[in-house]
C-alpha positions in Angstrom: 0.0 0.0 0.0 3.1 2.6 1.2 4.4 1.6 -2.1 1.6 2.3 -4.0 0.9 5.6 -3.0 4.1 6.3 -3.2 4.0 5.9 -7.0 1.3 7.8 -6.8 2.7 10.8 -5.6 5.4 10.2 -8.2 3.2 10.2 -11.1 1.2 13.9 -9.8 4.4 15.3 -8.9 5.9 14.2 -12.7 2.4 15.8 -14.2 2.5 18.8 -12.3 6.2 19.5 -13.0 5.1 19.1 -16.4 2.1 21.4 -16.5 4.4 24.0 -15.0 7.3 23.6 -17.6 4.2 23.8 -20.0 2.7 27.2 -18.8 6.0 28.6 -18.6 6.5 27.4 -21.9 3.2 29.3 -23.2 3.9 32.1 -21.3 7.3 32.8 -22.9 6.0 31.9 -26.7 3.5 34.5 -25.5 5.5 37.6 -24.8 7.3 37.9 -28.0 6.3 39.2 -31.6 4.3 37.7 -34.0 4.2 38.3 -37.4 0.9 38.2 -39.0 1.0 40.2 -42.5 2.9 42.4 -45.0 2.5 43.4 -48.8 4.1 46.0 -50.8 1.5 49.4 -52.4 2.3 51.8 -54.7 3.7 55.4 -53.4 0.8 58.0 -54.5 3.5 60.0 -56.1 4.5 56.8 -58.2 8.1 57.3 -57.1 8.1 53.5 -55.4 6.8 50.8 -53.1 5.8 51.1 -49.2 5.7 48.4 -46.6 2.5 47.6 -45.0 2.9 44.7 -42.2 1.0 43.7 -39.0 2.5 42.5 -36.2 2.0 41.4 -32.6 4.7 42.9 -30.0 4.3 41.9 -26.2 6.9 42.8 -24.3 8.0 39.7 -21.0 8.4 40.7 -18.1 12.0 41.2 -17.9 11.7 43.9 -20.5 8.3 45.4 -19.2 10.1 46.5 -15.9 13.0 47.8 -17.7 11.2 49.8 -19.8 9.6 51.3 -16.5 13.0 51.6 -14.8 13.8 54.1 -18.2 15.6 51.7 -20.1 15.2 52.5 -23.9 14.3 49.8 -25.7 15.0 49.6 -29.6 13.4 47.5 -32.5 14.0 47.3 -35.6 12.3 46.6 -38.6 14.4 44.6 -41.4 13.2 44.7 -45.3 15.0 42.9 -48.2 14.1 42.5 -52.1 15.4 39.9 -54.0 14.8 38.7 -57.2 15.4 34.5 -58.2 17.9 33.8 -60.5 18.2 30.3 -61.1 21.7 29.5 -62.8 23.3 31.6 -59.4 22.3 32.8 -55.5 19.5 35.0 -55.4 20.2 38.9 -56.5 19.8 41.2 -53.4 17.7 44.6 -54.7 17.1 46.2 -51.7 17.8 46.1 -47.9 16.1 48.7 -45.7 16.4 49.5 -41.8 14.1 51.2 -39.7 14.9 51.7 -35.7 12.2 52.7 -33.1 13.1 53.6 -29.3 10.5 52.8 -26.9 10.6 54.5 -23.5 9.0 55.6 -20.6 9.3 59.5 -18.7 8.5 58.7 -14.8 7.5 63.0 -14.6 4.5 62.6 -17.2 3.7 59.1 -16.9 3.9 59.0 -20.6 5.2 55.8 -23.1 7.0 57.2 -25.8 7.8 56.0 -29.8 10.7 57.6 -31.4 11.4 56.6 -35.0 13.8 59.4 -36.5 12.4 63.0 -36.1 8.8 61.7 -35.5 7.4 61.0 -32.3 4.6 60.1 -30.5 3.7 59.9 -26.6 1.2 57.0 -25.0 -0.7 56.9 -21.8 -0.1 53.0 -21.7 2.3 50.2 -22.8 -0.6 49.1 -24.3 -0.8 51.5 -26.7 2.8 52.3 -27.8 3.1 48.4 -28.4 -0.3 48.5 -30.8 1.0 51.7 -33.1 4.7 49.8 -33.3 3.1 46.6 -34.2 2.1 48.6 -37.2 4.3 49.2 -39.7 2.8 52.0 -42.6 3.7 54.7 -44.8 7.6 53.1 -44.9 9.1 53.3 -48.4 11.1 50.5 -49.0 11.7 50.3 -52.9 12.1 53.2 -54.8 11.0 52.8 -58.7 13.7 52.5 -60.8 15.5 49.5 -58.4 13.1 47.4 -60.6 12.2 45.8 -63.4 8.2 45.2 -64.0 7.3 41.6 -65.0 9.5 39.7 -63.0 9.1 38.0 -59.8 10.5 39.0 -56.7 10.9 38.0 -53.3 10.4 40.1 -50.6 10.4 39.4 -46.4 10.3 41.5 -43.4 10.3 40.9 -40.0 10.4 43.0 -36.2 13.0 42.7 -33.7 14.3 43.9 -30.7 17.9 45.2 -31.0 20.0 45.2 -28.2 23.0 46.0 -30.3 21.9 49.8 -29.7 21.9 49.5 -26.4 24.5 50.1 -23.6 27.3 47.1 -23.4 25.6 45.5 -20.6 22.7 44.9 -22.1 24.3 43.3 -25.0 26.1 41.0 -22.8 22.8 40.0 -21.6 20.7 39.5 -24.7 23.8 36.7 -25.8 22.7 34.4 -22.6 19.0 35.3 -22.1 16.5 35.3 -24.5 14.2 37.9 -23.1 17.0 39.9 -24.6 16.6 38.5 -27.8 12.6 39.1 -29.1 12.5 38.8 -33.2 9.6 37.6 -35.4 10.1 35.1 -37.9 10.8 36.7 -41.5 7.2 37.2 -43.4 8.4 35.6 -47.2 6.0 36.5 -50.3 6.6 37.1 -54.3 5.5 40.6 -55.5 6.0 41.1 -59.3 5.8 45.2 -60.5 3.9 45.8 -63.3 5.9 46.1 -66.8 4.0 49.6 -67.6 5.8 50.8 -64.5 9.3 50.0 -65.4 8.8 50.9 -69.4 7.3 54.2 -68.3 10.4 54.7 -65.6 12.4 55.3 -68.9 12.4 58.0 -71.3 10.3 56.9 -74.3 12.2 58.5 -77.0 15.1 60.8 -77.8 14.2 64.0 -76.2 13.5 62.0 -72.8 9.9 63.4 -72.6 8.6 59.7 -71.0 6.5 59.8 -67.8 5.9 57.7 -65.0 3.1 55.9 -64.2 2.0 55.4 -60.6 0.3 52.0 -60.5 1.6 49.1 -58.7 0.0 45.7 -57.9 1.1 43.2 -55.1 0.0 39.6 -55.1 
């Protein structure tokens, strides 16, 4: 009987060190970021291409209370273009960077998102995490990096860069992984229509061609 129960207790202790490796588990796959969606639209000035992509940034714990503490916290949004070639590696187009500084000011209780010269202030986390999980407005091709009527490849992806950040931090991010947030790349073909690249180019001798401003992603 002392032996049975004993196995007993065995077996619920094995099931609930399980269920607690497993929660942990979710809880970590939980606070990271997501990718969801991205495509490439035409500029309204017909000059190029602009990223649109969703995400879903949520910040662990580890990096919640540093942000708090007034440790700036930088993402970074990676683009590339390539285009297939089949008798060698794939031809890079484009590669594009975009940083964003997320921080918090204790004096007016305010989240704020710096990209550049732009920036914008947040009553909550919440809400500074929602506008940087939303990439718009972000030209990433210009027109005449193409050709129209080819297929290309194109991928993006969010991550949090602690190569920006002071040296200890870096340290960190190499041995933790709450250091070390990314989404997985977003991978789709695009192809630019042919009017687009034919119209890119003068049309005759006295270089009088115009451009046309339309654009299709697929």
């Amino acid at each position: 009987m002392t032996v049975f129960i004993m196995r007993c207790c065995g077996k619920l202790e094995a099931c609930l060190l399980g269920l607690a490796l497993w929660l942990a588990t979710g809880v970590a796959q939980a606070a990271d970021i997501v990718a969801e969606r991205a495509r490439l639209a035409a500029d309204e000035d017909g000059g190029g291409y602009s990223l649109i992509a969703d995400f879903k940034v949520s910040l662990n714990r580890r990096l919640e209370d540093a942000v708090n503490k007034g440790v700036v916290l930088y993402f970074t949004a990676d683009f590339e273009l390539k285009r297939s070639r089949w008798y060698w590696f794939d031809q890079v187009v484009a590669q594009r960077g975009k940083t964003f500084q997320l921080s918090y000011h204790a004096l007016t209780r305010q989240y704020r998102l710096s990209s550049g010269a732009l920036h914008q202030s947040f009553p909550s986390l919440e809400d500074a995490l929602r506008v940087l999980s939303r990439l718009r407005h972000w030209r990433v091709v210009e027109k005449d990096e193409v050709d129209g009527g080819v297929d290309y490849i194109a991928s993006a992806r969010l991550r949090l860069d602690p190569s920006r950040m002071a040296k200890t931090f870096q340290v960190s991010a190499l041995s933790n992984r709450d250091w070390s947030q990314s989404s997985d790349w977003l991978v789709w073909n695009f192809s630019f229509p042919e009017a687009a690249a034919k119209d890119a180019a003068p049309t005759d001798e006295d270089g009088d061609g115009s451009e046309n401003e339309g654009g299709n992603a697929r």
